[in-house]
DOKOLKOL-241521 format. One record per residue (C-alpha): x, z, y; residue number from 1. Coordinates in nm, 3 decimals. Layout:
X_Z_Y_NUM .
...
! end
This chain:
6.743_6.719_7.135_1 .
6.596_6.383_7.027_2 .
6.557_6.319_6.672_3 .
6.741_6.029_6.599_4 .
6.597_5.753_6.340_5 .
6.788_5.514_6.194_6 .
6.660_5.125_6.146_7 .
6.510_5.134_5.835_8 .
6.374_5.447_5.899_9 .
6.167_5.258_6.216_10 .
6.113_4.948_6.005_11 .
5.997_5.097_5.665_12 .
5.602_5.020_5.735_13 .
5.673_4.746_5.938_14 .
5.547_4.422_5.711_15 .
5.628_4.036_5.849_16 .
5.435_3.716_5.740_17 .
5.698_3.380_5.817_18 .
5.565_3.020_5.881_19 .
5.747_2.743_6.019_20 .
5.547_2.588_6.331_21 .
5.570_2.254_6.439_22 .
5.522_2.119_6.818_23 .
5.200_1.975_6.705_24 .
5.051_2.292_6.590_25 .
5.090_2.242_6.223_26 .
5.183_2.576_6.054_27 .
5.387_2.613_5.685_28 .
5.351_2.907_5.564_29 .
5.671_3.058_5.343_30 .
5.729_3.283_5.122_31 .
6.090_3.410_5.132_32 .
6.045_3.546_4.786_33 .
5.965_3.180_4.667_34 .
6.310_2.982_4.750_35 .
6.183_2.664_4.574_36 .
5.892_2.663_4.758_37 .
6.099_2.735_5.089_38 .
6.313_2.439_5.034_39 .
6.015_2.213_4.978_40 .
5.867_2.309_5.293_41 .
6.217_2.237_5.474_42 .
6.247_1.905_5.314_43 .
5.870_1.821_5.451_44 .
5.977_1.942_5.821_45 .
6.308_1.739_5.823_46 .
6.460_1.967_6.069_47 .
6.877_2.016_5.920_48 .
6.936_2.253_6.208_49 .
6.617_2.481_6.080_50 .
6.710_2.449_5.764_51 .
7.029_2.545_5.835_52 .
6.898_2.924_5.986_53 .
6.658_2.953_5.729_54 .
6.884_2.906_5.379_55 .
7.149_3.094_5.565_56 .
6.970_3.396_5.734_57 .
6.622_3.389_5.601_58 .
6.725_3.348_5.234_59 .
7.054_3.573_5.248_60 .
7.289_3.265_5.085_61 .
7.519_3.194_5.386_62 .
7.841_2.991_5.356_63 .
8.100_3.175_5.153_64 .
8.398_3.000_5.303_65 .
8.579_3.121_5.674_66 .
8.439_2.936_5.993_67 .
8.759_2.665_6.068_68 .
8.736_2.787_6.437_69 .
8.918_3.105_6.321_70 .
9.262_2.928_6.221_71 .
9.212_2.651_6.513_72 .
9.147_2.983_6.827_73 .
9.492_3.070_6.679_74 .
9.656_2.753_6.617_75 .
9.568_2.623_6.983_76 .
9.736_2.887_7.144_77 .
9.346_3.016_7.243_78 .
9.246_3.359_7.089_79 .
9.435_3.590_6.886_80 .
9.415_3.912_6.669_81 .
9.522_4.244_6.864_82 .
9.699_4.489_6.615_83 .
9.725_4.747_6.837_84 .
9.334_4.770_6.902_85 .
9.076_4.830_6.708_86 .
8.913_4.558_6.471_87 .
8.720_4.263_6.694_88 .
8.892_4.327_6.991_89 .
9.080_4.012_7.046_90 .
9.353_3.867_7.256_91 .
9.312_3.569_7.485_92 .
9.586_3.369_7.568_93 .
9.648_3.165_7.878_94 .
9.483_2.837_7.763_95 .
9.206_3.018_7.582_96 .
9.183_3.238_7.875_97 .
9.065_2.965_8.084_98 .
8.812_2.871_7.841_99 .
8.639_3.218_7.836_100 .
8.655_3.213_8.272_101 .
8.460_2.792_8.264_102 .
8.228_2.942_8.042_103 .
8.191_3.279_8.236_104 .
8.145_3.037_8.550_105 .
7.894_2.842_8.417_106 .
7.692_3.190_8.311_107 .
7.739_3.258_8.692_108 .
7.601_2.941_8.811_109 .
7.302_2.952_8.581_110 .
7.202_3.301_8.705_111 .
7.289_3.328_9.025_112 .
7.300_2.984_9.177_113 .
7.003_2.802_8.949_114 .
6.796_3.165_8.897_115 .
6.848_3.311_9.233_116 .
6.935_3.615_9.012_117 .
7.082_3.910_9.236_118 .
7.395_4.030_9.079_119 .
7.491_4.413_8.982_120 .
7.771_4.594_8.806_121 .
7.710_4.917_8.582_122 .
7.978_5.132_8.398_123 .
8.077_5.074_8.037_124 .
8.050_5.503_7.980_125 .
7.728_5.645_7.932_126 .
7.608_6.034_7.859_127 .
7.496_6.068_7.505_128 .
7.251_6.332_7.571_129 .
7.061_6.144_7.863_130 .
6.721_6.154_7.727_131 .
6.652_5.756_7.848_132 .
6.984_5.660_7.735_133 .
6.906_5.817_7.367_134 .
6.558_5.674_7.357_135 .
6.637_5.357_7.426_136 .
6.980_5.363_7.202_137 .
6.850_5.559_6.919_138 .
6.771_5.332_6.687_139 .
7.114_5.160_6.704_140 .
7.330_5.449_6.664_141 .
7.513_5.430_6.406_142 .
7.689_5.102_6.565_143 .
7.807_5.319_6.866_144 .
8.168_5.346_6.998_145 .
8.141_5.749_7.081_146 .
8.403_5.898_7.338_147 .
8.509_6.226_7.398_148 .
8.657_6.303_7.754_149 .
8.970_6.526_7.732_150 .
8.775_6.810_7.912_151 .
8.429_6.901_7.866_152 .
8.169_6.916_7.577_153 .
7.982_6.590_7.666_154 .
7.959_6.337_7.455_155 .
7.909_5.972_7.566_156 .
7.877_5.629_7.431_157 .
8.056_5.251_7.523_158 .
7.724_5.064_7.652_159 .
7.645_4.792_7.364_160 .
7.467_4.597_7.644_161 .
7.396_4.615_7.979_162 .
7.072_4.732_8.010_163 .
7.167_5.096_8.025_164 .
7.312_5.094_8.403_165 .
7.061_4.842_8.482_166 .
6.767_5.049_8.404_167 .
6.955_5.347_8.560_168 .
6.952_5.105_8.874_169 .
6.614_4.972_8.895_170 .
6.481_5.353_8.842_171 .
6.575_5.458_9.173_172 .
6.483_5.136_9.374_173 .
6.235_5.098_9.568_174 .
6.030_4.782_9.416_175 .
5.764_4.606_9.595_176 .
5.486_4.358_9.458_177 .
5.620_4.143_9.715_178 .
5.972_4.152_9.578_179 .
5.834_4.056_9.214_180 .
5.970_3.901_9.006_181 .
6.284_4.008_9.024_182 .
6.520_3.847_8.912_183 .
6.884_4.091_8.788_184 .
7.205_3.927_8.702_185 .
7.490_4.124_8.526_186 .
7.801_3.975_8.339_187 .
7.848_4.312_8.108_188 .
8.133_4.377_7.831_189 .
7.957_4.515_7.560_190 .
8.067_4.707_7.243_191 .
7.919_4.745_6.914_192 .
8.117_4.892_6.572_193 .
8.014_4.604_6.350_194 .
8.118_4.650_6.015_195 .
8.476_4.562_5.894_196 .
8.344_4.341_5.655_197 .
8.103_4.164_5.901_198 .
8.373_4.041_6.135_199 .
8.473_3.690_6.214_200 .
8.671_3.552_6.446_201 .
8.499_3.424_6.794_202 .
8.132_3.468_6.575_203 .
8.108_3.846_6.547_204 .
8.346_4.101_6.755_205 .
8.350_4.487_6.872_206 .
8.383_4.411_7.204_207 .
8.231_4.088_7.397_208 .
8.140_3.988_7.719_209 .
7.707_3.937_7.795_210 .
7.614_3.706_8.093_211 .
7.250_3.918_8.117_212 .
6.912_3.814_8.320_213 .
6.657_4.082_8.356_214 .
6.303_3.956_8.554_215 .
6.130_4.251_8.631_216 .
5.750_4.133_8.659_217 .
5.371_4.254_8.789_218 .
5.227_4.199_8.411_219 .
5.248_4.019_8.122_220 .
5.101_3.709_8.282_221 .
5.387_3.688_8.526_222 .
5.628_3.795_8.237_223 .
5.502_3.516_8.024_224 .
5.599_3.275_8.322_225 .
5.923_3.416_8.330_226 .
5.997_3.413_7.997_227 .
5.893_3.016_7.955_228 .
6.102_2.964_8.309_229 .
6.400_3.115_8.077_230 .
6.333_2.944_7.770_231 .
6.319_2.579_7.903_232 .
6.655_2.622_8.107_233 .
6.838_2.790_7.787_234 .
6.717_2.483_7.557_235 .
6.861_2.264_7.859_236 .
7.169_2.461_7.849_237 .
7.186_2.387_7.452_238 .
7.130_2.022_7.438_239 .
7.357_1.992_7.774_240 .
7.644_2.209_7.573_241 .
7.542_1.942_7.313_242 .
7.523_2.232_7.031_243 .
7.330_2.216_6.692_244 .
7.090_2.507_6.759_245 .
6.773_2.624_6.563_246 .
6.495_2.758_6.755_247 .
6.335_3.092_6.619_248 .
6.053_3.329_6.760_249 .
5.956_3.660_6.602_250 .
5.620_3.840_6.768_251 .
5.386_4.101_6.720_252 .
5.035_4.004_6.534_253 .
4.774_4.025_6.802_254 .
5.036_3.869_7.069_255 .
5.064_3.570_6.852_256 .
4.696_3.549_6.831_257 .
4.661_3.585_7.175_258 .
4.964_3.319_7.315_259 .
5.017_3.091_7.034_260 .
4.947_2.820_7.276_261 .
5.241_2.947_7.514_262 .
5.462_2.910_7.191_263 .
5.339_2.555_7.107_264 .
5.441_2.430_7.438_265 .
5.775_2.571_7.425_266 .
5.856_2.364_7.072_267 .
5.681_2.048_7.278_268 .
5.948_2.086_7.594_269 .
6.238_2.157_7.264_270 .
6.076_1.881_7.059_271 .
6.174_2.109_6.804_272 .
5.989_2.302_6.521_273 .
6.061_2.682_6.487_274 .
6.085_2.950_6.255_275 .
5.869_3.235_6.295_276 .
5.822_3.598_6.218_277 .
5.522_3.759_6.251_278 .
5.538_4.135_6.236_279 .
5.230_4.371_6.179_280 .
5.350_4.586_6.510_281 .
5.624_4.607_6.696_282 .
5.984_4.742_6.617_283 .
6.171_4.741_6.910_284 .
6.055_4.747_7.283_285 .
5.905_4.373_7.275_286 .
5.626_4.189_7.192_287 .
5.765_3.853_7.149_288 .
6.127_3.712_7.142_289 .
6.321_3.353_7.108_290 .
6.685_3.319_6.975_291 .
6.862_2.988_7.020_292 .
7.038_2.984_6.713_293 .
7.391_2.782_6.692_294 .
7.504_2.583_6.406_295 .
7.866_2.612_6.267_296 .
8.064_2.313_6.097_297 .
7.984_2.521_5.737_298 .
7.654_2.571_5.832_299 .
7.576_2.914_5.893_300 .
7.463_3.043_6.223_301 .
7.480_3.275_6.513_302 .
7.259_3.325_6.746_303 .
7.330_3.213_7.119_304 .
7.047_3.266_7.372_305 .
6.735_3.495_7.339_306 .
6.481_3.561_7.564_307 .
6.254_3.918_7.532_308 .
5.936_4.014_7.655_309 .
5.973_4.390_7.680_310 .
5.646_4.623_7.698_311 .
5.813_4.964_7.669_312 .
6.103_5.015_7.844_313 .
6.031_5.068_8.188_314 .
5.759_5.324_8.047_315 .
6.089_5.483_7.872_316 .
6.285_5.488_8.266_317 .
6.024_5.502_8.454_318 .
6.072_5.198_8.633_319 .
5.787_5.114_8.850_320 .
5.672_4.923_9.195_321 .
5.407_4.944_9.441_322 .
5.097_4.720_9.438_323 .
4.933_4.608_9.744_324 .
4.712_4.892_9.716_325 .
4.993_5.122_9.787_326 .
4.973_5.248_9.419_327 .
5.295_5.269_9.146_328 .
5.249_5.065_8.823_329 .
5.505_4.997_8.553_330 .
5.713_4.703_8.538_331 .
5.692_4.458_8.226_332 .
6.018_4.338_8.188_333 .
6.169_4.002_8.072_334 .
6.498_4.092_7.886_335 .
6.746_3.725_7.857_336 .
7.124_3.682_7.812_337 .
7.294_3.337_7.840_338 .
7.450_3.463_7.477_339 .
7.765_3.582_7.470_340 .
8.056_3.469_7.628_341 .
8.253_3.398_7.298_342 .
7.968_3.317_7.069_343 .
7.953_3.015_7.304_344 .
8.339_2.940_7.238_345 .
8.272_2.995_6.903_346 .
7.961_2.779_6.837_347 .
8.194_2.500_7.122_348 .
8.495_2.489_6.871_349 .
8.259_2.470_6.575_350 .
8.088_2.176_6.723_351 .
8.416_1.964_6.775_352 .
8.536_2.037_6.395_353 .
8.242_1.867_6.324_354 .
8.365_1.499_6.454_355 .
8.575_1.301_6.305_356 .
8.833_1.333_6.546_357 .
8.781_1.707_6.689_358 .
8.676_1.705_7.074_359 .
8.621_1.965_7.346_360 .
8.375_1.908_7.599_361 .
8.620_1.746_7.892_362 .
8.538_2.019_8.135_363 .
8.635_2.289_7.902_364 .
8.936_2.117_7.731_365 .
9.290_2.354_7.905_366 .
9.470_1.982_7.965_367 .
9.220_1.694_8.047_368 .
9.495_1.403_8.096_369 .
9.863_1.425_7.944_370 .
10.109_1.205_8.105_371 .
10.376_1.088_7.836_372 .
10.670_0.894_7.951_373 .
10.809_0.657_7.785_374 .
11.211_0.777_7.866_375 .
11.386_0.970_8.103_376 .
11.347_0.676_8.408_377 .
11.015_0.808_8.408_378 .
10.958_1.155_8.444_379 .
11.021_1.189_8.787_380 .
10.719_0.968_8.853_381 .
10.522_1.124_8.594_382 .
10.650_1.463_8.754_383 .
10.452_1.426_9.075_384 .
10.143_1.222_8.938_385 .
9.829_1.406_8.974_386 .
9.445_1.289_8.887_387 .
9.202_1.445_9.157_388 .
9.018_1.686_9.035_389 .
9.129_1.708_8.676_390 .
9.406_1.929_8.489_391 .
9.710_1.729_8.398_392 .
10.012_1.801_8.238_393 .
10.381_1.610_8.142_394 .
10.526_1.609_7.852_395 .
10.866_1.628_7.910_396 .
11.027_1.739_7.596_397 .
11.319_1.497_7.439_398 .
11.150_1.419_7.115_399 .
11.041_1.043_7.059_400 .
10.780_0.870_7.215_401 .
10.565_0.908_6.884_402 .
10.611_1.239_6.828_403 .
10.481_1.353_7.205_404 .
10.141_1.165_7.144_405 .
10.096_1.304_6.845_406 .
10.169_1.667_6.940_407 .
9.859_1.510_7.220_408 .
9.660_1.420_6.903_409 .
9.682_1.814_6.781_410 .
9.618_1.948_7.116_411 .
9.295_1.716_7.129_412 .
9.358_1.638_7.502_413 .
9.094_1.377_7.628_414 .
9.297_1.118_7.753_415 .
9.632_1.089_7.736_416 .
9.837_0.846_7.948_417 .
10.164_0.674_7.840_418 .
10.381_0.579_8.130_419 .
10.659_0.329_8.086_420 .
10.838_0.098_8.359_421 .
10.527_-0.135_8.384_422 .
10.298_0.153_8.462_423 .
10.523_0.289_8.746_424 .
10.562_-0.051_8.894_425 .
10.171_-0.107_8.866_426 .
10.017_0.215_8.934_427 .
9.802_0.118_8.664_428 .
9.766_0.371_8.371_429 .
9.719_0.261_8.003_430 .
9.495_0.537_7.889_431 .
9.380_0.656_7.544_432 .
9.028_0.838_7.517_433 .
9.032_1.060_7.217_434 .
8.644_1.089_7.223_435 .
8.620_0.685_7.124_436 .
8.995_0.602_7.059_437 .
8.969_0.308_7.301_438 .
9.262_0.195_7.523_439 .
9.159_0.179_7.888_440 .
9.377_0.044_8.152_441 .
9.291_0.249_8.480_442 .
9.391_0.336_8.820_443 .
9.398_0.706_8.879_444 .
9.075_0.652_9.083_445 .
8.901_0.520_8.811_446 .
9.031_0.753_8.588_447 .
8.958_1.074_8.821_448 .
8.595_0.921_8.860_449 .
8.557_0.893_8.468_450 .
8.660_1.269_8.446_451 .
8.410_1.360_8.738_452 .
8.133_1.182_8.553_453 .
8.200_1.365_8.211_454 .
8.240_1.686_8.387_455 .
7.947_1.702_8.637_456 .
7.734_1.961_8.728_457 .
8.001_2.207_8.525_458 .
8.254_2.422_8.716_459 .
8.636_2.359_8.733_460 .
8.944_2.552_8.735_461 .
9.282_2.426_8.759_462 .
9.576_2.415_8.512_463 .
9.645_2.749_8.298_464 .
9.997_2.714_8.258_465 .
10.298_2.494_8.418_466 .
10.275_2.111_8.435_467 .
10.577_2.076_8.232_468 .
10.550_2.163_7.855_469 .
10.955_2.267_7.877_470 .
10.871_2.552_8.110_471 .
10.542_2.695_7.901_472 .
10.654_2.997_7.658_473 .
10.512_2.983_7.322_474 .
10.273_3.264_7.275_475 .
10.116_3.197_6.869_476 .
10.310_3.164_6.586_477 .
! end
C-alpha cells in the first residue's frame, strides 16, 4: 500500500520567490508579506486585470459579496440548484442547456478541427488501489468522490480529470517518433468534493465538464513548442471570448533560469505582463505552468485555461515510444484544458454584468432576434418569419406592446424586431440592437448577414425551445 501524503505535507519545504514580469523583460519583485509595497508595484505596472488576481488570490482579500451571475443562471431560466444531488451538482435548463452544448462545440472545434487533436473517451470509475492511479492522485485525496460497488471489497474513485483513462490509454499504445507529437483530445466530466463553503454557483462545482488536450512529445524542446503552440491559441481564445483575464506562470528555479526567454515572448504575443511564482523545486508533476485567469464583475477570479509541461508522469505509467534507433524513451508530456465548460459560462455571464446594458456574445445568446407584433393582425406573419441562420422567436402573449419589449429587455435578446402593419407590407424590419441601443431598419438579409458577421467562426445550434413564448413551460421560479 502507498503511503498517502497530503498537500501540505508535499509542500512544507517547498519555498516560492513572486515577481511580476513585464513583456519587456523588466522584473518587480514582491513581497506578499509587504501589501503596501505590493500595491505600489501594481499601481507602477497599470495592469487592472493583474491586479485584480493578485489582491484577490495572491493577498487572500477576495470580494466578500456573491458573484451576480448566481441569481441571473437562475433568473434566466439557465442553471439551477439540484436538491436531490449532492452540493455543486447543478441543473441545466433548456436555454442554459444550449449554452453549455455552443460552448462544448467550440472546445470541439478548437481541439479537434484547429489542433488536429485525436479524440478518446475514458470511464468516470477508477480502482483506488491501482498503484499509477494512487501515485498520480495521492496528493489530492482528500477531494475524492470514493464509491463502493454493491459487491466486492474494491474501492474506487470518480476521476477529478481526465488524465487517469488517458494515461491508462497511451500506456498500451504503440507510439512512434514518427507519430510525435501527439496530439489527445478528451471532453471529460470531472468531480472534485470542494468544500461546502467554497462553492459558488457556475465558478466552483463538484462535478464539471473539462474540454482536455494532452501533446505527448520527443523532449522538452518539442514540449516547449507545444506548450507555446497552446498558449498563443488560448490567449486568442480569451481576447476572441472578449474576457478580462490575467495571465500567470508558476515554474521551477533552474527551468526559469533556463527558458525565461520562452516566457518573455509569450507576454510579447499577450501584450500582457504576468504574475509569477517561482518555486525552489517542483510540487506536482511539472516544471512550468500558465493559467489564464478570468475576471468577474466584483473582481475576483477563476482561472480558465492552463497549459502544463509535465516531466513525471509518463515515468509514473510508463508511457513511452520508439526512437528511430528502435529504442523506448519516455514521453514528456504537455498537459492543457480549454478550462472548464462552466467556468467559461461563468466568467461569459460575468462579463455582460459588467456593461451597462448586460449582453451575451450573439452566438451564445438562446434567442438572437425576437419578433414582437404590434396586435393580433400580425402574428400570423410574424408566425412564419424566420432570419437564416439565426434563432428567432415570437412573442405572442396578449400583454401590451410595452410590456413584450421589455420582458425582451430582461431576456437581453440582441435584436429585437417590432412588427406592425407597415413592416408586413414592407418586408422591412425596424430593429433594435441591445449591444448599442440603435434603431436599424433592415431587410431580413441584412439582418441575417449582421448576425453572420457577429457570429463567425463560432458554431451554431438552433432554437432550444418552441418559437412561440405561449407554448414554452416555465421551468425557474
Amino acid at each position: 500500500m502507498i503511503e498517502l501524503k497530503n498537500r501540505e505535507d508535499v509542500v512544507k519545504n517547498i519555498h516560492s520567490r513572486h515577481i511580476i514580469l513585464q513583456p519587456d523583460g523588466t522584473e518587480h519583485a514582491l513581497d506578499l508579506a509587504k501589501e503596501e509595497e505590493v500595491m505600489k508595484a501594481l499601481a507602477t505596472v497599470g495592469c487592472r486585470p493583474l491586479e485584480a488576481y493578485v489582491v484577490s488570490e495572491e493577498l487572500k482579500r477576495p470580494p466578500n459579496r456573491e458573484p451576480p451571475s448566481i441569481k441571473v443562471m437562475q433568473a434566466h431560466e439557465l442553471v439551477g440548484y439540484e436538491p436531490s444531488s449532492d452540493s455543486g451538482n447543478l441543473r441545466f435548463y433548456p436555454k442554459g442547456l444550449l449554452i453549455f452544448q455552443l460552448l462544448r462545440d467550440w472546445a470541439y472545434d478548437i481541439a479537434v478541427n484547429r489542433f488536429k487533436a485525436l479524440q478518446i473517451d475514458s470511464p468516470l470509475l477508477y480502482d483506488w488501489n491501482d498503484p499509477e492511479i494512487r501515485e498520480q492522485a495521492g496528493t489530492f485525496h482528500e477531494r475524492h468522490y470514493t464509491v463502493t460497488p454493491p459487491e466486492g471489497d474494491r474501492e474506487f474513485i470518480l476521476r477529478f480529470a481526465g488524465d487517469f483513462g488517458l494515461f491508462k490509454i497511451m500506456k498500451d499504445a504503440t507510439i512512434s517518433y514518427r507519430h510525435l507529437p501527439l496530439r489527445i483530445y478528451e471532453f471529460s466530466k470531472s468531480f472534485r468534493y470542494e468544500r461546502s463553503g467554497e462553492l459558488s454557483g457556475l465558478k466552483r462545482l463538484r462535478a464539471f465538464h473539462m474540454p482536455d488536450i494532452h501533446c505527448f512529445c520527443r523532449d522538452i524542446e518539442e514540449g516547449w513548442a507545444e506548450y507555446m503552440e497552446l498558449y498563443r491559441n488560448y490567449s486568442d481564445l480569451a481576447d476572441a471570448a472578449g474576457v478580462e483575464y490575467a495571465i500567470v506562470f508558476r515554474i521551477v528555479e533552474p527551468f526559469y533560469a533556463a527558458h525565461k526567454g520562452r516566457i518573455l515572448d509569450l507576454l510579447k504575443y499577450s501584450n500582457q505582463p504576468a504574475f509569477i511564482e517561482i518555486l525552489s523545486e517542483a510540487k506536482h508533476y511539472w516544471a512550468v505552468k500558465n493559467e489564464f485567469q478570468g475576471v468577474d464583475s466584483t473582481r475576483g477570479c477563476i482561472q480558465l485555461s492552463t497549459v502544463q509541461l509535465d516531466v513525471k508522469d509518463a515515468q509514473v505509467y510508463g508511457i513511452d515510444y520508439v526512437d528511430r534507433n528502435g529504442q523506448k524513451k519516455g514521453c514528456i508530456i504537455c498537459h492543457s484544458s480549454i478550462g472548464s465548460i462552466e467556468r467559461w459560462y461563468f466568467a461569459i455571464l460575468e462579463e455582460a454584468l459588467k456593461k451597462e446594458t448586460p449582453t451575451l456574445p450573439v452566438w451564445l445568446s438562446p434567442t438572437q432576434v425576437r419578433f414582437i407584433p404590434v396586435s393580433e393582425k400580425q402574428l400570423d406573419y410574424c408566425r412564419y418569419l424566420d432570419i437564416a441562420g439565426a434563432r428567432c422567436d415570437v412573442d405572442d402573449s396578449d400583454d401590451t406592446l410595452s410590456r413584450k419589449v421589455a420582458r425582451a429587455n430582461m431576456e437581453w435578446i440582441p435584436y429585437v424586431a417590432v412588427v406592425g402593419e407597415k413592416e408586413a407590407d414592407s418586408g422591412l424590419l425596424s430593429v433594435t440592437a441591445r449591444e448599442t441601443g440603435r434603431r436599424l431598419t433592415l431587410t431580413r438579409d441584412e439582418l441575417a448577414q449582421e448576425i453572420r458577421m457577429r457570429c463567425a467562426g463560432k458554431p451554431y445550434r438552433p432554437l432550444a425551445l418552441p418559437k412561440l413564448l405561449s407554448q414554452r413551460p416555465i421551468f425557474s421560479h
